[in-house]
N, C-alpha and C positions, 0 to 999 in steps of 0.2 A: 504494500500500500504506500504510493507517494502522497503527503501532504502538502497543497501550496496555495497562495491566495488567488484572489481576481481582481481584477482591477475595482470592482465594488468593493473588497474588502473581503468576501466569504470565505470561506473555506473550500477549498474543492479537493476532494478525491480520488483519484484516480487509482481503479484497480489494476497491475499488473503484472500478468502470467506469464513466466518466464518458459512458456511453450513455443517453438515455432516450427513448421516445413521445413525441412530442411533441401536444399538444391547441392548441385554441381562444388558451389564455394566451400563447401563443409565438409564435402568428401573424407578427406583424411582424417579430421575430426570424426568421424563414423567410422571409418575403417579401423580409429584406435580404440574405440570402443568395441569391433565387434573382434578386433582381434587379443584384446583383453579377455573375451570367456568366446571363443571358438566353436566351442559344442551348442550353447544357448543362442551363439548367432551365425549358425551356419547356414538358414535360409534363407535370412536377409545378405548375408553374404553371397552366396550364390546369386540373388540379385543386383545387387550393386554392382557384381564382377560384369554381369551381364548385362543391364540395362543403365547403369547409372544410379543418379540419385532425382532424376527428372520424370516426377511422376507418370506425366503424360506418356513416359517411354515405357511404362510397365503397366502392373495392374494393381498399386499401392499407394500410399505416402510413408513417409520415414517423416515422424516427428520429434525433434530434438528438448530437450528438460536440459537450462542455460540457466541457474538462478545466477550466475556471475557473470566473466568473460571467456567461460570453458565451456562447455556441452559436454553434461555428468552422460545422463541415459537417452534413452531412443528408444521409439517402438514404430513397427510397421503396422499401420493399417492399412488390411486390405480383406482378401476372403479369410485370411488369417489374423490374428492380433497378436502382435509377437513382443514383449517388451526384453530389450536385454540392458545390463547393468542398469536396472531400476532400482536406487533406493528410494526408503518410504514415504520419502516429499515427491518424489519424480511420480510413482505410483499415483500419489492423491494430485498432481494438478495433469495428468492423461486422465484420470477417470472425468474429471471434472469438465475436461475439453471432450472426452469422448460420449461423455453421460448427456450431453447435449443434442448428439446429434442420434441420428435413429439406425441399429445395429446393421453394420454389410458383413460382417466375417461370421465364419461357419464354425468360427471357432477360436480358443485363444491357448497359446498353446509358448511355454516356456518356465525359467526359473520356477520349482514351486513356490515360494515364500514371494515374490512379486504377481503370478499368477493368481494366487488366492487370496492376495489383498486388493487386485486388482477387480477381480469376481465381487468380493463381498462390496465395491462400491458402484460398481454398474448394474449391478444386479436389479436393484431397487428401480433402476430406468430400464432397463431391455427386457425385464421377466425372467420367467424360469426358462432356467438353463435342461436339455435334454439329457444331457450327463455330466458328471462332475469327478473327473478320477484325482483325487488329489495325490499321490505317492506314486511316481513312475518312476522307478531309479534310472539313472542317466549312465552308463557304460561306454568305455572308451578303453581300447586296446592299440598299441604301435609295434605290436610282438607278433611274431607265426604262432600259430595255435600250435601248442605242444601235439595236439591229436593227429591224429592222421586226416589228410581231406578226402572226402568222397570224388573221387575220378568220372563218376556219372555225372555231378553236376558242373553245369556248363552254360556258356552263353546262348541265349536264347535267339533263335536267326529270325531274320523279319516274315520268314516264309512261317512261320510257329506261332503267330500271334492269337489265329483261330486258335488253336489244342490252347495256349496259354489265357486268353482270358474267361474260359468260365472258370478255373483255377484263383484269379483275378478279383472276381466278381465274388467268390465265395471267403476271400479272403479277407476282404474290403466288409461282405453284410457281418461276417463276425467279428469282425474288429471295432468297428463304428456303430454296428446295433442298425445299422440301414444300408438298405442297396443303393447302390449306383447307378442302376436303371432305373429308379423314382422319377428322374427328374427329364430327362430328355432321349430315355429310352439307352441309357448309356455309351450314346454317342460321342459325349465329351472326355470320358472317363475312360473310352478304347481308345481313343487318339493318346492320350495321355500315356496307357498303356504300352500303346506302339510308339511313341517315343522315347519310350526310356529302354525299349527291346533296341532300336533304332543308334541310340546314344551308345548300346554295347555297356549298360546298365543293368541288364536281369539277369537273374541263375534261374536257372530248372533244372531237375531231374527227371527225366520222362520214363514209365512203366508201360507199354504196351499202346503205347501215342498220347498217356494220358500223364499230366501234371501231376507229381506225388511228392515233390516239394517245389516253393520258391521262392526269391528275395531279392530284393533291388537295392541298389544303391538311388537314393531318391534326390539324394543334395548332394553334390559335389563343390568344395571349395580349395584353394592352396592349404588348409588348414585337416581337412579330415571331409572323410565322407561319410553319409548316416545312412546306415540301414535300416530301411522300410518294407514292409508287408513281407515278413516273412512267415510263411506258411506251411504246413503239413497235410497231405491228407487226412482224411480221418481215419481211414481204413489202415492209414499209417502212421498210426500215431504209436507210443509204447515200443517200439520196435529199436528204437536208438538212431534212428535214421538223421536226427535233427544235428544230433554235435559232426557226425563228418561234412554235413551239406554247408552248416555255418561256418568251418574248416576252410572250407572250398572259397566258398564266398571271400572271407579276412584275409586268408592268403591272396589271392586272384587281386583283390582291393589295394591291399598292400601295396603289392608289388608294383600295380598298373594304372592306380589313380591318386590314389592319396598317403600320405604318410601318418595316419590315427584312421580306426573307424572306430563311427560311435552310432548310440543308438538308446533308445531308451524303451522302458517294457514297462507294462502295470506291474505294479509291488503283489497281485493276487496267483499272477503266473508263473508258480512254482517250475514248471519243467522247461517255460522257455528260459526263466533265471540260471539252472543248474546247468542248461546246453550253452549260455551265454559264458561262463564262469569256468567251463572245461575249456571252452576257447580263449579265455587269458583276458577276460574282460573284467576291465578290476571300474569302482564306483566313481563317477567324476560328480555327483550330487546328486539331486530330485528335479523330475520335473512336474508338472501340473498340466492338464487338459481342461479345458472347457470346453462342454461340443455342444450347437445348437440343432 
């Protein structure tokens, strides 16, 4: 709050938020933030490498929290809501710029300890939330998995995209609690698909033409890359098939994209943790989900 008079004499007010847009000039400024927690901002990273920091060139904003002449924290909104190094004044003046306007992200998804205080204050304006997983350990490996890797799995060729997305689709309903096809018949979510087959991004393991595991690499930065949607059949599940295929994947990753993978799991799923944990994946903290 600045105080100062008027020429009548009053008092006048002025409230202001040390929130702003951030463009092109503050780049580096964001890049030292997101290269300061790497794991937590390796989305927006993967963005900025790619598109900039000019909105109109992506499908987001990056807003900067500056109570001085630094730029502390940042958060991307966009279909996502990503805050990273958010301390707890940065948190309450985004909710406050964000609690105004009316919800676009499907979800908010980072730090849990800025995650869940950033929930408990938009809540009150966007409504109930669909789901709320608060404790998803955060994993991060720079080591060959001690285990042996499974030699069936393998990059996925763009001729495989058919055999590979009902695999896709069944990965996505139980992970998120909703299909993919809801919305536009699954049209935007097989492109997406085939992009990341395309990118030289998926593993599978194929049984008989049919998916019995698979995982992608979803974010790729200088920093590390996050493995996403990694799956099992059901029919093969118990079997032990998960720690050489994850094997496969860390090594292959390793070697050929990035120098850490990381990833994070809900804190309730005991047997992806122990397949994660045989692969050398040791705790980089928690993260938190909000899914609308």
């Amino acid at each position: 709050m600045r105080v100062g008079g008027s020429g009548s004499g009053n008092v006048v007010a002025v409230l202001t938020v040390p929130i702003r847009q951030l463009g092109e000039p503050e780049r580096a400024a964001v890049e030292r933030i997101l290269d300061a927690d790497p794991y937590a901002g390796a989305q927006i990273a993967e963005r900025v490498a790619a598109h900039g920091l000019n909105w109109w060139r992506s499908d987001g904003r990056i807003y900067g929290y500056e109570p001085g002449r630094r730029i502390e924290s940042i958060i991307w909104s966009g279909a996502h809501l990503v805050p990273v190094g958010a301390t707890p004044p940065a948190v309450a003046a985004f909710a406050d710029l964000l609690g105004a306007e009316p919800r676009i992200c499907s979800s908010i998804i980072g730090r849990a300890e800025a995650v869940l205080d950033l929930w408990d204050r938009l809540g009150p304006h966007w409504g109930a939330a669909r789901d709320v997983r608060p404790n998803q350990p955060l994993l991060v490996t720079d080591q060959a998995p001690l285990v042996p890797a499974d030699p069936e799995v393998r990059l996925v060729r763009p001729s495989e995209v058919d055999q590979l997305f009902p695999a896709a689709v069944a990965m996505y309903t139980e992970e998120v609690g909703v299909s993919p096809l809801q919305d536009d018949g699954g049209r935007g979510y097989r492109r997406r698909v085939a992009e990341l087959v395309k990118g030289k991004r998926t593993y599978a393991r194929f049984a008989g033409g049919q998916v019995i595991f698979k995982a992608e690499l979803a974010i790729i930065t200088r920093r590390t890359t996050q493995v996403q949607g990694v799956w099992v059949h059901p029919e093969w599940r118990g079997r032990g098939l998960g720690t050489g295929a994850m094997a496969a994947v860390v090594s292959d990753a390793l070697r050929r994209v990035a120098p850490t993978v990381s990833l994070y799991v809900n804190d309730y799923n005991t047997p992806a943790r122990r397949v994660y944990q045989r692969c050398g994946f040791v705790s980089a903290g928690s993260f938190a989900t909000v899914l609308f």
